[in-house]
Backbone bond lengths (Angstrom), bond angles and torsions (degrees), N, CA, C in turn:
res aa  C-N    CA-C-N  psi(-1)  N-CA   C-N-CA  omega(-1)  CA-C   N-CA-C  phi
1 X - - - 1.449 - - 1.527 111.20 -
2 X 1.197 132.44 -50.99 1.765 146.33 146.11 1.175 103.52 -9.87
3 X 1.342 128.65 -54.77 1.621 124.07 -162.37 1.243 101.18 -86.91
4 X 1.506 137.68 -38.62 1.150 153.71 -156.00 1.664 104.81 -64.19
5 X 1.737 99.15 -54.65 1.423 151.39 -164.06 1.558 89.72 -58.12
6 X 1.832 117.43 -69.39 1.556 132.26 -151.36 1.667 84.50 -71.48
7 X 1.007 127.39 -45.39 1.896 132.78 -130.60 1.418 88.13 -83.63
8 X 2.032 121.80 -45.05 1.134 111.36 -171.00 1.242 108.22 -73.31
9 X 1.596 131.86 -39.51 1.666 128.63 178.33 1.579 118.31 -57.57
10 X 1.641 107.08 -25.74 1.804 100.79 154.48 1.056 116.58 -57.54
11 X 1.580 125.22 -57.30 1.375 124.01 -137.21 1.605 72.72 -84.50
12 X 1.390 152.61 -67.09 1.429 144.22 -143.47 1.373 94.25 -52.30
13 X 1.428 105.85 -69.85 2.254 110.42 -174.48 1.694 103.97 -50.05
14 X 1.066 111.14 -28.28 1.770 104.14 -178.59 1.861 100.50 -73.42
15 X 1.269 110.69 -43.70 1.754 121.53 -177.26 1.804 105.72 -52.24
16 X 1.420 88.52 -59.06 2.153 99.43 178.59 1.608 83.84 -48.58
17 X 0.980 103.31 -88.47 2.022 111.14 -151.88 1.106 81.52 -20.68
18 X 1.362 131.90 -88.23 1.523 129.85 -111.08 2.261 90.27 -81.10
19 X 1.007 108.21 -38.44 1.504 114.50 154.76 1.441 120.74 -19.34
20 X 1.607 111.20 -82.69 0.903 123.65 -167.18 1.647 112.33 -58.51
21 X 1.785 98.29 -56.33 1.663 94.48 176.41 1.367 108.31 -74.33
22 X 1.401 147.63 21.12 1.579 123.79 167.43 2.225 81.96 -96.97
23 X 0.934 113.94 -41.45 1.149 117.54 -158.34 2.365 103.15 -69.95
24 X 1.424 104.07 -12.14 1.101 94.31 174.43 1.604 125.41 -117.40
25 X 1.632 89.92 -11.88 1.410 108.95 149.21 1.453 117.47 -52.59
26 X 1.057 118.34 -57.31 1.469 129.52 178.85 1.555 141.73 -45.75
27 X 1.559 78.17 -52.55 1.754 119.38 151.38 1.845 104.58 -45.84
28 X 0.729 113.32 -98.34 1.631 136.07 172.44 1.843 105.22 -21.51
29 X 1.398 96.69 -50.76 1.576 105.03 -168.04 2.094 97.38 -66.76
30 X 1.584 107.95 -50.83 1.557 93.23 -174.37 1.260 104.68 -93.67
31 X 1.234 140.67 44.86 1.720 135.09 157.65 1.669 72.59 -85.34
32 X 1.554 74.00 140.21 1.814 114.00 145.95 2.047 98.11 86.06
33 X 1.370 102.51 -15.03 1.915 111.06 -164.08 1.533 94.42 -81.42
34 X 1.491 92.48 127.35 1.631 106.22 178.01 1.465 108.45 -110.58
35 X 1.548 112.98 -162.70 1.539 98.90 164.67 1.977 89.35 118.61
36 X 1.470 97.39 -144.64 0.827 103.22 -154.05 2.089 99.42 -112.42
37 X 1.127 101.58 90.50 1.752 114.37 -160.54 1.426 114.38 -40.96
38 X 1.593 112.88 -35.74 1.496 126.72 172.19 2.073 112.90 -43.32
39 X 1.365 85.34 -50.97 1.613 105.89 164.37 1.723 113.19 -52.12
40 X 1.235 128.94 -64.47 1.314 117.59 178.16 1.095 137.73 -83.69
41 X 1.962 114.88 10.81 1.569 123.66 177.09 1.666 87.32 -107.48
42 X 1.267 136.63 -1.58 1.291 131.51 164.47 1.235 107.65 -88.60
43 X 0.943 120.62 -32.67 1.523 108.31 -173.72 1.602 114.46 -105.64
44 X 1.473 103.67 15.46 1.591 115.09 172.03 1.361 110.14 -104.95
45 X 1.683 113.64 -28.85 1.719 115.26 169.22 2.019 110.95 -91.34
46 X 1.352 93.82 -2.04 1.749 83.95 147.72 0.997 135.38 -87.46
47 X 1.404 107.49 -26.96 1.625 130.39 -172.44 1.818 96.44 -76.25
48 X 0.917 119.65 -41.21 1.425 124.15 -179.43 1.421 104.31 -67.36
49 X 1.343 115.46 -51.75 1.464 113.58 -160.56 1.794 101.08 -69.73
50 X 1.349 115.37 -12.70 1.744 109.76 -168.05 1.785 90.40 -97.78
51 X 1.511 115.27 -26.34 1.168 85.94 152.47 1.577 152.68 -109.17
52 X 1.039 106.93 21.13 1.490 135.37 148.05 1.613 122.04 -48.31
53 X 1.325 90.89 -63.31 1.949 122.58 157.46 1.062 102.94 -31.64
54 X 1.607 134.37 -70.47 1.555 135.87 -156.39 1.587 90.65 -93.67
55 X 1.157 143.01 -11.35 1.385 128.06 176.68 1.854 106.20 -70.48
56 X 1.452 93.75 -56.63 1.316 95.72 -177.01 1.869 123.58 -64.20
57 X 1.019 107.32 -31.87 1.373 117.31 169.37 1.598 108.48 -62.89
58 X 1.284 125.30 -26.67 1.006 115.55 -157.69 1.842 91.25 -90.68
59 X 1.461 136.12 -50.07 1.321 144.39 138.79 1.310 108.58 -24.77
60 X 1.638 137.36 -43.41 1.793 116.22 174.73 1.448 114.39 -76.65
61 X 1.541 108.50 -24.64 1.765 90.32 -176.65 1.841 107.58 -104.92
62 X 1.526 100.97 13.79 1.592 110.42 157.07 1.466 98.33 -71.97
63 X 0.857 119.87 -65.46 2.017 142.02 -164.55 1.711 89.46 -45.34
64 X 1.600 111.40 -55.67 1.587 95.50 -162.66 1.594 123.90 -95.22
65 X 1.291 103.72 -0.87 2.161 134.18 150.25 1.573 85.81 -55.01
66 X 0.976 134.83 -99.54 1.264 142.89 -140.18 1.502 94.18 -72.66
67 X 1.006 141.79 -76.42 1.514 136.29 -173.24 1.523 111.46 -33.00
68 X 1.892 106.04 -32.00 1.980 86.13 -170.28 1.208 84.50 -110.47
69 X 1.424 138.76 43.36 1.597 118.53 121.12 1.627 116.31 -96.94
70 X 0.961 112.34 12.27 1.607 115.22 163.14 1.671 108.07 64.76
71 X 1.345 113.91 -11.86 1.889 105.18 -160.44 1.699 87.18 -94.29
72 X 1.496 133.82 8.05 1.663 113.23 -179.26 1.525 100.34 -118.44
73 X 1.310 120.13 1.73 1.506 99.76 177.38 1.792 99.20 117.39
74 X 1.482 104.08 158.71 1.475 98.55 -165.68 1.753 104.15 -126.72
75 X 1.334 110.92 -176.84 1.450 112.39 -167.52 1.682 83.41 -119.72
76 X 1.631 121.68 109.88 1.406 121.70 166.00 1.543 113.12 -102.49
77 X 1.530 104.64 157.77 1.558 115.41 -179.20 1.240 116.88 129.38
78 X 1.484 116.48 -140.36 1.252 113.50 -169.76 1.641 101.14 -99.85
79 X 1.059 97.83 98.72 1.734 105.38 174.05 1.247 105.45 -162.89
80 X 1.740 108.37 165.03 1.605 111.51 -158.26 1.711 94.19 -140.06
81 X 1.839 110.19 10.36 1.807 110.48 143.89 1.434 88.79 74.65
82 X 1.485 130.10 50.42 1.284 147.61 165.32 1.328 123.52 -123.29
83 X 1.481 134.90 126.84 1.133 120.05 -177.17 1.794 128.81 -22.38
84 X 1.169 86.63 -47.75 1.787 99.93 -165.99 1.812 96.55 -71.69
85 X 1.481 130.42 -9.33 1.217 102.01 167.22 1.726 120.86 -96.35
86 X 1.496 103.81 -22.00 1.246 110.42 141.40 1.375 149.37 -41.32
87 X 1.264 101.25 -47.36 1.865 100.83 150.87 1.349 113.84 -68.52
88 X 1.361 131.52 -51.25 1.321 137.83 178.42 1.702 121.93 -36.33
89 X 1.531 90.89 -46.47 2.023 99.66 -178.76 2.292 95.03 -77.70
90 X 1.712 102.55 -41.41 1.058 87.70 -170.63 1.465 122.26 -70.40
91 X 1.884 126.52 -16.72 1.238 122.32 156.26 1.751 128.38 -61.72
92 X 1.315 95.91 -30.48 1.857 95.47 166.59 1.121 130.72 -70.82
93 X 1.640 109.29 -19.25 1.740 113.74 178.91 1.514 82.07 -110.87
94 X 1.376 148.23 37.59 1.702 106.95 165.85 1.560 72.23 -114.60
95 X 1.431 124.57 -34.05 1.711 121.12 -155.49 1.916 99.71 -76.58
96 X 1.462 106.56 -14.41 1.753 115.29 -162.73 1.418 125.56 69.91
97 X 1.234 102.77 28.33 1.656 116.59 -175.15 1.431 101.11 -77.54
98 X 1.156 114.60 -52.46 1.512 115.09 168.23 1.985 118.74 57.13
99 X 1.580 87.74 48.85 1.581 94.30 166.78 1.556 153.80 -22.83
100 X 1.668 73.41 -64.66 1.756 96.14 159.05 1.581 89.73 88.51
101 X 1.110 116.69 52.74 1.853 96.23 164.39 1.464 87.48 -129.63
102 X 1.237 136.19 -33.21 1.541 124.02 148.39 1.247 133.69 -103.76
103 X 0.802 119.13 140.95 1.469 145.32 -159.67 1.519 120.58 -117.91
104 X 1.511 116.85 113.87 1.614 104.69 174.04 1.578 119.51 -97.39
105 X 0.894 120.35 144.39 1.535 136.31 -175.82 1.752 125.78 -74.93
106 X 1.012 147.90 153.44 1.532 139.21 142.76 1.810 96.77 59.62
107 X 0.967 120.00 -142.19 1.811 130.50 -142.30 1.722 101.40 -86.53
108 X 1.967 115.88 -13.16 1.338 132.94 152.61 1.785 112.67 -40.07
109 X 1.302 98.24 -40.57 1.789 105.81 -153.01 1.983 88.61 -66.39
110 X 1.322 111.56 -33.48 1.651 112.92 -174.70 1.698 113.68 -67.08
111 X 1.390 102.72 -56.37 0.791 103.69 160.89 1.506 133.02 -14.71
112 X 1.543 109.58 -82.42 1.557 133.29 153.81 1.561 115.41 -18.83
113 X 1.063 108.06 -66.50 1.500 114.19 -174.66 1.112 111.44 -66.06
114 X 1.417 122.89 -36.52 1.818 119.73 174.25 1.684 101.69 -84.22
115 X 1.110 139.96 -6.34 1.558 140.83 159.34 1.178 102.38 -61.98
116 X 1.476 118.32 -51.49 1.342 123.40 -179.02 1.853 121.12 -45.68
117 X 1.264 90.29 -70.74 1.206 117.30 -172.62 2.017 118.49 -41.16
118 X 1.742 84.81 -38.00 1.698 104.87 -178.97 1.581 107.25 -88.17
119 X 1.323 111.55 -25.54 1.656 112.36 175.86 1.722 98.09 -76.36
120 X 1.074 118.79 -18.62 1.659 122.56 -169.99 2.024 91.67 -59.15
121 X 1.712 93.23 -80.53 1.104 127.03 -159.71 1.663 92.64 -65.22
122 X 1.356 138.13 -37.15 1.456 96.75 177.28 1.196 105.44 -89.69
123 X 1.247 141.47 0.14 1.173 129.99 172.03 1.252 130.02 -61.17
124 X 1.638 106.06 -26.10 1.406 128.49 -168.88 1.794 107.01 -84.43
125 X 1.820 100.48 -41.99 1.292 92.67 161.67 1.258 137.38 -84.79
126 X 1.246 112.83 -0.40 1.281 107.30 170.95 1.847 114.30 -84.74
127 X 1.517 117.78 -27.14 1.488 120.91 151.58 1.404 124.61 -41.04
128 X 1.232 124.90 -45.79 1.225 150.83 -178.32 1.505 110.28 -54.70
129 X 2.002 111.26 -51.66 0.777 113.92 -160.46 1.377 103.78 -66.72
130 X 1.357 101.23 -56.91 1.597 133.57 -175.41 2.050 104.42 -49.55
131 X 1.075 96.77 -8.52 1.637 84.70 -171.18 1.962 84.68 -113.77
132 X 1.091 117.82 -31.00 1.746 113.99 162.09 1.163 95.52 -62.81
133 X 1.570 153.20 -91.96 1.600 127.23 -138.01 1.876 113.96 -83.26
134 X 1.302 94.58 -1.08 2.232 100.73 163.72 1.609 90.88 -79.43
135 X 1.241 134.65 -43.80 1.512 126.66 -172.41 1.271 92.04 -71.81
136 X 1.531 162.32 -60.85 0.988 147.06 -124.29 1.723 103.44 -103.03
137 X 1.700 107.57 -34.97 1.161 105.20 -172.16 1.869 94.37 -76.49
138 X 1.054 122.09 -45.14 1.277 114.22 -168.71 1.651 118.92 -55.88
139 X 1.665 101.85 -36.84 1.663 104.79 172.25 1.893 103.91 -53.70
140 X 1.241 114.08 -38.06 1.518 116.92 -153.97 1.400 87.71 -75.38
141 X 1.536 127.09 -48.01 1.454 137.66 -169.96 1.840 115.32 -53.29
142 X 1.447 111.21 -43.06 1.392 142.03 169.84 2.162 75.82 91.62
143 X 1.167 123.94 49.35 1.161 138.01 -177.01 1.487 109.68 16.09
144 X 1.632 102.60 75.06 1.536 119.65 164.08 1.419 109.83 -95.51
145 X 1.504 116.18 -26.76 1.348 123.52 167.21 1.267 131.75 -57.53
């Protein structure tokens, strides 16, 4: 349970970091950018969504480290134990969609629930963010955009 326990508080503090700095990079990158605002809330919910992308990837090839040593519990269902179903279970539990056609087993199931929990909360800040620079670009716009 310890390893299960340490591996998910990396991968969560590795998820924040890389969060925070795409999200203050971002910040930083559209101060002062004019133009056409439609243009930089698109290209601020891509920037989010690639890092969303590397959050969850970083939680599927946690899931399949620990699964092929067999001692934390396994991922059952419809899967064929390939990366891509590993990202697949880990985008349904980071987003909370929670399908149910796979299923993790034993000291896995924690895991899951703290994937959950961190896909909750950055998800929320990354809404947050995105609804701060539409307020800021739109004040700058006098919302002609």
């Amino acid at each position: 349970m310890l390893v299960v326990l340490l591996t998910t508080c990396l991968i969560t503090l590795l998820s924040v970091a890389c969060h925070y700095n795409a999200l203050t990079r971002l910040s930083t990158f559209l101060q002062g950018r004019s133009g056409n605002m439609r243009r930089w809330v698109g290209i601020s919910v891509l920037a989010i969504l690639l890092v969303h992308i590397l959050e969850v990837t970083l939680f599927a090839v946690a899931y399949r480290i620990l699964e092929g040593t067999g001692d934390y519990g396994k991922l059952i269902g419809a899967l064929d134990h390939d990366l891509s179903d590993y990202w697949y279970f880990s985008f349904v539990a980071y987003t909370s969609l929670g399908f149910g056609d796979i299923t993790p087993t034993a000291e896995l199931r924690l895991m899951t629930a703290l994937e959950t929990l961190t896909g909750l909360i950055l998800i929320a800040w990354s809404a947050s963010f995105l609804f701060m620079q539409m307020n800021r670009f739109w004040e700058q716009d006098g919302g002609k955009s």
